[in-house]
N, C-alpha and C positions, 0 to 999 in steps of 0.2 A: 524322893522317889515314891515316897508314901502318899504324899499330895496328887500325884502325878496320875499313882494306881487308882487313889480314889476318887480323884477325877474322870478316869477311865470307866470306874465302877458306875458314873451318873448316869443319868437317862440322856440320851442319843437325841433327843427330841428337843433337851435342852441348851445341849451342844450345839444343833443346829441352827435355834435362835437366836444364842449368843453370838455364833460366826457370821451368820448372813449377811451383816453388814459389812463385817471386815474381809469376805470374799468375795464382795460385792466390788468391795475397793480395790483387792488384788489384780481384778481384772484390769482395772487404769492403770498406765504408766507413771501419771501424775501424783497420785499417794505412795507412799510408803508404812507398811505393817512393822509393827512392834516384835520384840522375839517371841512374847508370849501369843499375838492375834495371829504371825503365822505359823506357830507350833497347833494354835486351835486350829486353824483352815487346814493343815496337813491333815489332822484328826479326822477333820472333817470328809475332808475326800477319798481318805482310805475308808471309812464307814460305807462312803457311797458305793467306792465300789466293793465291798464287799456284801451290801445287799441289806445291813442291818436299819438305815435309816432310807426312808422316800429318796427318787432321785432329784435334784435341782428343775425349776420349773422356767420356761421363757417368758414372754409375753404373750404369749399366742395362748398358754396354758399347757401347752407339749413337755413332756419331759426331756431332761436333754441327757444324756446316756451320757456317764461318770468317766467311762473308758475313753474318751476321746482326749486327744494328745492336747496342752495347753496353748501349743502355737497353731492348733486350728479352730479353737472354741474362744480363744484371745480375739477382738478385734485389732485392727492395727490403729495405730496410733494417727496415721493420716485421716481416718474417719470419724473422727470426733466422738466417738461414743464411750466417753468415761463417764456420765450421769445414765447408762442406757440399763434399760433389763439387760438381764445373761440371755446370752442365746444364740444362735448360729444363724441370727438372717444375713449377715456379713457375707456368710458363704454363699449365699442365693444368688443369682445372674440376676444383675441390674439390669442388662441391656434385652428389656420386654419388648417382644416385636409390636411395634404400634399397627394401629388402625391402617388400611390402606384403602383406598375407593377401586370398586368394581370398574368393567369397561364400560358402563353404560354413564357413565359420571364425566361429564366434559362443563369446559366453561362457558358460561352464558356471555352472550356477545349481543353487543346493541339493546341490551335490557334493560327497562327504566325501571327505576322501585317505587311503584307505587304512583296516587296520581301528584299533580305537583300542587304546591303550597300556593295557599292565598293571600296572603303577607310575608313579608318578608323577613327573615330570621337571621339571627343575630351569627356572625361565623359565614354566612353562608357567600355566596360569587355576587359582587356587586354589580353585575355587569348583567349576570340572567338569573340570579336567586336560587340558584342549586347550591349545594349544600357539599356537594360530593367533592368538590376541585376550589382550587383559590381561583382568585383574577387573574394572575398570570398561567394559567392552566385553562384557560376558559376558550373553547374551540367557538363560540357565536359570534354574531357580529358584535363588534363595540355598538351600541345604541350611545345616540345622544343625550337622551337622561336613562341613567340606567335604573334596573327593576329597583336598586337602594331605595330609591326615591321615588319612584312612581306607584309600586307594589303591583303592577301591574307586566302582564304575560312572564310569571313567575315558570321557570322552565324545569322540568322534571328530575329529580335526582338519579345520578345513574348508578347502576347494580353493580359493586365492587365484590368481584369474583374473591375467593377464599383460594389460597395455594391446594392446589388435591393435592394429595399424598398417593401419587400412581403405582401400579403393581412395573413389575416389569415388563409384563405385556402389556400393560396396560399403556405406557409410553410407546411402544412400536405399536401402537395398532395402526392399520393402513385405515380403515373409515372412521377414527375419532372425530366426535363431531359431525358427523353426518345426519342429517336431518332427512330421511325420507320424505317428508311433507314438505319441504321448501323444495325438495326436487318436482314430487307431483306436480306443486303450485306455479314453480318457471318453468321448466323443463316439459312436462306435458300438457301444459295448455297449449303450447307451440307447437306441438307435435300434434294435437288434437284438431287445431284449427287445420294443419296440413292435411289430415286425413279428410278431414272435411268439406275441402276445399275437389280432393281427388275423386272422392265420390260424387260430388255436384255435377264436376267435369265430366266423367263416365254417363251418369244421368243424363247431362245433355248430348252426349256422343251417341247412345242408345237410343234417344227421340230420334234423334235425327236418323238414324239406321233405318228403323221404323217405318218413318214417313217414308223415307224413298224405295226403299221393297213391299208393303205390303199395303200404306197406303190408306191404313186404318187400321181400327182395333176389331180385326173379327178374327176366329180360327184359332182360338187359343185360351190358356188362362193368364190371366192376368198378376203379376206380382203384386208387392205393397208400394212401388213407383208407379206402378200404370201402365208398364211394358210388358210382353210377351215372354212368357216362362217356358222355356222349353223344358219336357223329361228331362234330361239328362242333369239339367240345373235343379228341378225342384227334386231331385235324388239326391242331388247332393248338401240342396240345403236341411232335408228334411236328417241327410246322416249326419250332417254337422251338428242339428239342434239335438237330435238323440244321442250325440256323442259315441255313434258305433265305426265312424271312417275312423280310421288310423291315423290318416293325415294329420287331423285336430291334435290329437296328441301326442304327436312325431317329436321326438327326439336330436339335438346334436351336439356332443361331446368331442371335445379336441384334444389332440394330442394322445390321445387311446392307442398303449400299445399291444402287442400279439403277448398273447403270456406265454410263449415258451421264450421271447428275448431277454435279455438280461434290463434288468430297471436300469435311469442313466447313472441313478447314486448309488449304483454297485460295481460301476466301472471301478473308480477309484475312490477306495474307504479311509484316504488322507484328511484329515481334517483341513488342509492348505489347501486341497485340490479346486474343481472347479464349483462357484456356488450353483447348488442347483432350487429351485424356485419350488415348493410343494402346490403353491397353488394356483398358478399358471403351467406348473409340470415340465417346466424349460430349464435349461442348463445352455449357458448362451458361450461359455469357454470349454474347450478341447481339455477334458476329465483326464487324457493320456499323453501330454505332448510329448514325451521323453520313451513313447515306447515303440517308435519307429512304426508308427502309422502313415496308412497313405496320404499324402497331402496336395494329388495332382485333384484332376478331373472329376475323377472317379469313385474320390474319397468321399464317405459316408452315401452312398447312393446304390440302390437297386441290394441292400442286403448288406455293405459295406462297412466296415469301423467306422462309430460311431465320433467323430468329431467336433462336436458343437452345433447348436442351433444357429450360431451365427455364419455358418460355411455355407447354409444355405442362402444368408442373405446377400451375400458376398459373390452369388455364382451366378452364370444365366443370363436371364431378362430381369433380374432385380433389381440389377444397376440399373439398367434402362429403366425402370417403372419409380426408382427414385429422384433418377433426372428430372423424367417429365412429372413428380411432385412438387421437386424444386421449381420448376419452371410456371407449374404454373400459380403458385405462391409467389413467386417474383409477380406474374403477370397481373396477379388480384394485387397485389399494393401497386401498382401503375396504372389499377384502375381499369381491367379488364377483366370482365368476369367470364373465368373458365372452370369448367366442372370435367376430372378426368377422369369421373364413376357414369357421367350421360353420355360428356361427346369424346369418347376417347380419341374416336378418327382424327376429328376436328384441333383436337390437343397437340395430337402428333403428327400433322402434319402444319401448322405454325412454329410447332419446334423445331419441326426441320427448316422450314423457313428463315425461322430466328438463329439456327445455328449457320446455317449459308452467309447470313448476313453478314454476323458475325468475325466468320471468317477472312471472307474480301473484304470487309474491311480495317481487319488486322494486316491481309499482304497488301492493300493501299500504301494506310500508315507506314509498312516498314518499307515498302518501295519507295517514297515520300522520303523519307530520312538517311535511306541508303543514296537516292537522287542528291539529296543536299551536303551529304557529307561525309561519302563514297565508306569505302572498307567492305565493299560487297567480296571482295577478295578471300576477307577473313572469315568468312561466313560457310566457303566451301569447304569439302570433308578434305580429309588431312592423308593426302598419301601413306597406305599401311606401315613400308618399308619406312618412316619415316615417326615411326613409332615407337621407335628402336633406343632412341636416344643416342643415332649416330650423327658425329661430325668428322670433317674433312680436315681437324688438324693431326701434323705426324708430329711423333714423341718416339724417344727412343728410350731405354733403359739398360743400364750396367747389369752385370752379374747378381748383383746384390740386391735389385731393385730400385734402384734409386732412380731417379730421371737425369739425361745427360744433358749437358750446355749444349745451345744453339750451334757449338762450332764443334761437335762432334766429339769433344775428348772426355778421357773416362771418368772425369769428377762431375760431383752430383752440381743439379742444375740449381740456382738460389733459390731460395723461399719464396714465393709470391706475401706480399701485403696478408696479410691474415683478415678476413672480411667476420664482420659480427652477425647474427640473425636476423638484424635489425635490417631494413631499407635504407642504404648510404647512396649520395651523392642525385637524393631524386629532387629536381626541380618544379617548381608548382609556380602557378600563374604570371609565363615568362621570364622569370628570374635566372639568373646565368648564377645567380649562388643561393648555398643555402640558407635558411637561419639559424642564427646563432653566429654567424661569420663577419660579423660588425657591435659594436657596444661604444653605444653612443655617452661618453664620461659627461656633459651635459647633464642629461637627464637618468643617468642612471642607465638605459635600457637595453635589450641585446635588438637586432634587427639584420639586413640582408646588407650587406658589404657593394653588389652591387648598383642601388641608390640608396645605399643609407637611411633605407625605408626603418622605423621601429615598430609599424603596426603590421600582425602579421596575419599573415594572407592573402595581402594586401598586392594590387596590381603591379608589374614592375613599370616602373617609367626610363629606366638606366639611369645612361651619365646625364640627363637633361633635367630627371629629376632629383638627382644628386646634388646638381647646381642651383638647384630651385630651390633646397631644402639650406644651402648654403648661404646663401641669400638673404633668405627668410630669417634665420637665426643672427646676419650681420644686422639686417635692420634690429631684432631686438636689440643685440648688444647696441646698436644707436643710441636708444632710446636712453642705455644707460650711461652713453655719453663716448662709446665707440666710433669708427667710420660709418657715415651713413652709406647707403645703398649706391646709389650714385657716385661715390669715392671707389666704391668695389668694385662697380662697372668700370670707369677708369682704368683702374688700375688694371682689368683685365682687357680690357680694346689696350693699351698701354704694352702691353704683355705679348697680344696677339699678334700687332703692328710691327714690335720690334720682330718675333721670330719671323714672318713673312719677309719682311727686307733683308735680315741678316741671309738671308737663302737664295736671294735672287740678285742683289748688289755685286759690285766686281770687287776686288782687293780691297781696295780702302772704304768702300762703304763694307766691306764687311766684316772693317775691323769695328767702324762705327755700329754696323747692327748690333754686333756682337754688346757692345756698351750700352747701348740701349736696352737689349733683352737683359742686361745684368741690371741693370737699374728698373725694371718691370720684374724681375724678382724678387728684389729687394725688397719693393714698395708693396706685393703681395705678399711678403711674409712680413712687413713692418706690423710690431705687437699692437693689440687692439687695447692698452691697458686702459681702463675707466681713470676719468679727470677728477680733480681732488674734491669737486663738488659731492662727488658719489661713494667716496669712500664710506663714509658714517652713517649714509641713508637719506631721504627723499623724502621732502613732507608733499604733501597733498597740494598739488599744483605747483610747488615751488621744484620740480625737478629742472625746468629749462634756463633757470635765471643764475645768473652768474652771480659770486662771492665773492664781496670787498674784504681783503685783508686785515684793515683798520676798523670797520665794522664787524667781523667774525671775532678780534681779540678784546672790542669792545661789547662783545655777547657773553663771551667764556667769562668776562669778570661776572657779569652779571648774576649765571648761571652759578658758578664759582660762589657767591654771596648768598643766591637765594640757599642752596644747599647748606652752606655751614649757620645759616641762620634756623633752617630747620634742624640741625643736628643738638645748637644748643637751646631749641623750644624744647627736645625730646627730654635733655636731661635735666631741664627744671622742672618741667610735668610730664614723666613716665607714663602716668595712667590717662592721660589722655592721646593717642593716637595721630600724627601728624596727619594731616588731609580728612580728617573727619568732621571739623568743627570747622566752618568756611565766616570768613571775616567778612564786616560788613559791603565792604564793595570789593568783595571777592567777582563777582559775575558780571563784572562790569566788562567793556569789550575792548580788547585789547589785540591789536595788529603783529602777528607773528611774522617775520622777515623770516628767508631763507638763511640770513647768517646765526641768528634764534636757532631754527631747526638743526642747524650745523651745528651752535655748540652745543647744544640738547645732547645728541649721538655722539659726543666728541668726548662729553664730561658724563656719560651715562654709565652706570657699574653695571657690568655682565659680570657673571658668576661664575661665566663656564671658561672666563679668560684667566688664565694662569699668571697671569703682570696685574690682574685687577689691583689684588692687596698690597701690591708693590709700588704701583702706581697713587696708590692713595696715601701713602708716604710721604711723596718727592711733594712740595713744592716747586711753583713754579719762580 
């Protein structure tokens, strides 16, 4: 305690030097103080704030006030500032509003930097020696030797604009980028030739006036064209050049309203309502629709609730004056030049021309159509009483409600079929069924039941094409060793001959027909089974030749040998791969027989045959 108090008794100055460092440290999370470093730094900061020693300094040189709590004068620990001075810029807002560009700040377009290079530079476009884009970025022509190599018509670098950093008006502004000097330079040169062209015209309209009234230049003064200046003219030109006529300086303002009306964006002060425009002064949506305003005729007009700018465009002759905009837009791309500001007449009266045409010949066309493929019937208006959703069948009902049976007695009548939302039982392209009402096990497919069509939407041919489809599929099975086409005709003339005589014969031929039409069904439904040739499979050309039995068992041995000779090449040499290593008169040419192919297929393991493993058991 003694050490402690005379500790206390030291100079405060010296106290402070000794701690700075170890409250320097305190501030990180990453050190840890001794009992005695933070018993000093305690010292320490109750000194501060009691006022006997200076207070702590930042970097900046500011003092930083003793009384502030330690979890606001601590940095955090995600900031990395355990090596940093003390101080509170922690606390300061990082996020400083950056620079942003005014509205006069836009990007430069079509701008070259500078003049272009006279050699060629290393980096730079092989193709036209700009520097600014690779070769595949290069909008010139490909040249035949390009500037790489030539050094010659080395083409201009272009001015790679910098991101602005826009205001927020600065983004919506409606003339960004506007160049008044490129307007001048296109826009009023054209305008200027026009004017120029107007006065020429007048000039000669004026000689000519001239000449034929008076005949000559006497009785008057003369302008700076050479024409006759009447009073009334050089009065007016003389107030123009003074600038004392009114006219010169005449004014006109749109949309100017009465200041005792209400403004439009005071109709309704929603911020959802309608947008209104400050600097066209227009409000193009009904600011009130929900407050049972007038909406006929008469709405917003002669003083009227005020409804939108756009009700004016929507009413009157607007429509009409936008037609004939449309019209005669349509007419300039077809290569007619109409103007419906000079020749309105002219305008509107080939519009109406254009719309007569039009018309007759829409009732041609549907006369035309109704002529070829009548239904003009359905075309006429529809009896009102007939509107009704009435028909002429009678029903009766029970007490109860129910509906009574056709034969009048008092139990309820059955259920009809239950119908789904769906379109049932609709026929399409002749078809007497629908699809889905056939599934051809063949191929898998579903199709129309009546011709066994599988492609659908397909035209119906019926029973003719049923027979055709049947047909077609005998010949294939042919091929695979079934009846041919010709056996099938047979058998159906065979078929046909018997039922005709068994019908017309007297007793004893028609016990005879009778035998005969049972032996013509027979032989139609005798099984198509495929011949032993095609059980195993079909080599390549050898499907039509027939199989010597003494030749097929004299293949199987073969086949039979070659296999177990490969089995035990496998297990004297493992690591070599049967079929990969070809002997020396392996490629020699050797005559495959159909009875070969046979026991190829016959002695071949499938994998997916459940007898495979069982079979390779048995000896033969």
């Amino acid at each position: 305690a003694s050490q402690g108090g005379g500790h206390r008794g030291g100079s405060l100055s010296e106290l402070s030097r000794e701690t700075r460092v170890p409250a320097a440290m305190a501030s990180s999370t990453a050190n840890f103080l001794s009992r005695g470093d933070l018993k000093k730094s305690r010292e320490l900061e109750e000194a501060r704030k009691a006022g006997t020693i200076p207070a702590e300094l930042d970097e900046d040189g500011k003092e930083i006030n003793p009384h502030i709590p330690e979890f606001m004068a601590k940095a955090p620990w995600y900031l990395n500032a355990a090596g940093s001075a003390p101080g509170l810029k922690h606390q300061k807002a990082f996020n400083v509003k950056e620079h942003t560009e005014g509205l006069d700040a836009w990007y430069r377009r079509g701008v070259k930097a500078g003049p272009s290079a006279t050699k060629f530079r290393k980096g730079a476009c092989p193709n036209c020696g700009a520097l600014t884009h690779a070769l595949a970025d290069c909008l010139a022509r490909p040249r035949a030797k390009s500037a790489k190599y030539t050094n010659a018509d080395i083409q201009n670098d272009e001015y790679l604009n910098a991101d602005l950093n826009l205001t927020y008006d600065g983004k919506r502004d409606r003339f960004a980028g506007f160049d008044i000097t490129q307007y001048e330079a296109e826009v009023g040169v054209r305008f200027n030739a026009e004017d120029e062209a107007r006065k020429a015209h007048v000039h000669e309209q004026k000689l000519k006036a001239l000449e034929s009234t008076t005949g000559g230049l006497g009785g008057g003064e003369l302008d700076e064209d050479g024409l006759l200046q009447r009073e009334d003219e050089a009065v007016a030109r003389v107030d123009q050049l003074s600038g004392t006529r009114q006219g010169a300086h005449k004014m006109s303002v749109r949309n100017l309203r009465i200041r005792e009306d209400t403004a439009k964006y005071l109709l309704n002060l929603n911020v959802n309502s309608a947008y209104y425009d400050p600097k066209t002064r227009s409000m193009r949506d009904n600011p009130r629709p929900d407050s049972g305003m007038p909406q006929g005729e008469d709405a917003g007009v002669d003083g009227g609730a005020f409804v939108g700018d756009n009700f004016v465009r929507h009413r009157g002759e607007t429509l009409e004056m936008m037609q004939l905009q449309q019209y005669t837009a349509d007419a300039y791309e077809r290569g007619q030049d109409l103007n419906i500001n000079s020749e309105p007449t002219q305008v509107e009266l080939m519009n109406r021309l254009f719309r007569e045409k039009k018309e007759k010949l829409a009732s041609t066309k549907k006369s035309a159509i109704l002529d070829k493929y009548g239904g003009d019937a359905h075309l006429q208006a529809v009896d009102p009483r007939l509107l009704l959703d009435l028909s002429g069948g009678y029903a009766e009902y029970d007490r109860n409600g129910r509906l009574r049976d056709k034969d009048g007695t008092g139990g309820a009548a059955a259920s009809g079929v239950v119908r789904s939302r769906f379109d049932e039982d609709v026929f399409h392209t002749n078809h007497t069924a629908v699809w889905g009402s056939f599934f051809d096990r063949a191929t898998m497919r579903w199709g129309y039941a009546d011709d066994t069509s599988t492609t659908k939407h397909s035209y119906s041919t019926g029973a003719a094409g049923k027979r055709a489809r049947d047909l077609a599929a005998a010949s294939i099975a042919a091929g695979m060793g079934g009846p041919t086409r010709a056996e099938l005709l047979a058998r159906e003339r065979a078929a046909n001959g018997a039922a005709e005589g068994g019908g017309v014969g007297g007793g004893g031929a028609v016990g005879g027909g009778e035998v005969v039409q049972q032996e013509a069904a027979k032989a139609m439904r005798a099984p198509m089974a495929p011949p032993a040739r095609t059980m195993y499979g079909i080599g390549e050309g050898l499907g039509e030749q027939d199989i010597d039995s003494s030749k097929l068992k004299a293949a199987l041995a073969r086949e039979k040998a070659r296999q177990r000779g490969e089995k035990e090449a496998e297990k004297t040499n493992p690591s070599q791969p049967q079929g990969k290593k070809r002997g020396y008169n392996s490629m020699a040419a050797d005559t495959v027989t159909a009875e070969d192919m046979e026991a190829y297929y016959m002695s071949k393991n499938r994998g997916d045959d459940p007898m495979s493993k069982m079979a390779d058991t048995v000896e033969d």
